[in-house]
N, C-alpha and C positions, 0 to 999 in steps of 0.2 A: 445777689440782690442789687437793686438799682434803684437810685433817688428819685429817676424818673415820676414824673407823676402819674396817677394812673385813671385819673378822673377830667372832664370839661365842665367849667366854672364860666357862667355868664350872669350877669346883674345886669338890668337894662330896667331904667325907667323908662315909663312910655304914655303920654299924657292922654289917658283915653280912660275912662273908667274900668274895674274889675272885669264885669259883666259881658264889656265889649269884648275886651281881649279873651275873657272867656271862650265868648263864640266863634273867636276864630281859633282857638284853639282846638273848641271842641265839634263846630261844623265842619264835615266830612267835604263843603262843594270849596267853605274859604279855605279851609287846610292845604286843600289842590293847591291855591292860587300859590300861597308864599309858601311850603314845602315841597311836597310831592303828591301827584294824583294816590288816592287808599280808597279801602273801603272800611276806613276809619267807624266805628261807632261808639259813643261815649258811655260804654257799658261795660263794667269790672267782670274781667275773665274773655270778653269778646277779642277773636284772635281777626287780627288784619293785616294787610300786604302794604309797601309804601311800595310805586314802581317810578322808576327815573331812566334816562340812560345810560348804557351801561358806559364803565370806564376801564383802564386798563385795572387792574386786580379787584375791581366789583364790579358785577352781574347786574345792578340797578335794581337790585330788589332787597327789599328789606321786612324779615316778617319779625310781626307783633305783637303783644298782646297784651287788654290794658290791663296792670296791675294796681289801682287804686283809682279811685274819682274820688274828691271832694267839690262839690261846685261852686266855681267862683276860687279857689283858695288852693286845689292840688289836683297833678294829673298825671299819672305815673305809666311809662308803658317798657315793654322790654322793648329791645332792639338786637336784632341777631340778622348776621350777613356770614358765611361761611364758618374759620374760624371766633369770630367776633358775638359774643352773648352778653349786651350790657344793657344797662338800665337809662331811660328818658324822663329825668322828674322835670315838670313846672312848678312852679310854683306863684303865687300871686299874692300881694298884700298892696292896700289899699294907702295912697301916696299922696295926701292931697287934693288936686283933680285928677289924679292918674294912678297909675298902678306902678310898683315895683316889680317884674318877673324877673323871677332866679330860674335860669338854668341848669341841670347839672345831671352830665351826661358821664355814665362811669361803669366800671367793671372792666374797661384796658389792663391786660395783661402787663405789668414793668419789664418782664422778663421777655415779652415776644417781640421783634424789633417790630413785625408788620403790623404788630397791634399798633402799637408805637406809633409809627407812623401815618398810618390809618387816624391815632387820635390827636394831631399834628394837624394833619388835613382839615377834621372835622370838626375842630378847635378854630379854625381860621372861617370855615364856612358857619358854623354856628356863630362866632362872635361877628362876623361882618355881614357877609349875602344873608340868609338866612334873619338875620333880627332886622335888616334895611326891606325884605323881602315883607317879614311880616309887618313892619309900621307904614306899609304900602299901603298895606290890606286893610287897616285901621283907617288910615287915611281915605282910602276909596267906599269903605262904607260903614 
């Protein structure tokens, strides 16, 4: 067994109300903008596809399917790419003028190194590209 961690942990304020950031989470045309093109629907049990480029050891597809909605407060989906079967929580609490969103992307293997490193990757893209990507989208509408 390995200390490894096996989950991605992000906290980002973001000076926008709940509601807003809601929407971009949960429309399927903003989601495109700062994620990946889906056919995303904010509906518990609705299964959907995220497609990107592919890169060397991913296919650029990622399927999913949403495991919980609360609205405004929680958005839960799996995420599965070959070996890799893990879970996408949001989460959203109300910050003043803005929102608090938690991230926390998990179910990384300790034991498989390419999970590993797979959550290495997607630990850097979720804490940088990815939250710069989405306060774009906030920003622009």
């Amino acid at each position: 067994m390995t200390d490894e961690p096996a989950s991605i942990e992000v906290d980002q304020y973001l000076p926008h109300p709940p509601g807003k950031v809601w929407r971009a989470l949960t429309d399927p045309a903003r989601l495109a903008t700062w994620l990946m093109p889906s056919d995303f629907a904010p509906v518990v049990g609705h299964r959907f596809t995220f497609r990107t480029e592919p890169r060397p050891g991913f296919d650029g597809i990622v399927h999913c399917r949403v495991l919980d909605l609360e609205p405004e407060r929680l958005l839960r989906w799996s995420w599965c790419n070959g070996a890799l079967d893990s879970t996408v929580t949001w989460t959203l609490a109300a910050e003043g003028h803005g929102t608090r969103l938690f991230l926390r992307h998990d179910g990384f293997d300790p034991g498989d190194p390419w999970q590993q490193q797979a959550m290495r990757i997607m630990g850097g893209g979720w804490r940088s590209h990815i939250m710069r990507a989405l306060e774009a989208e906030l920003n622009a509408g």
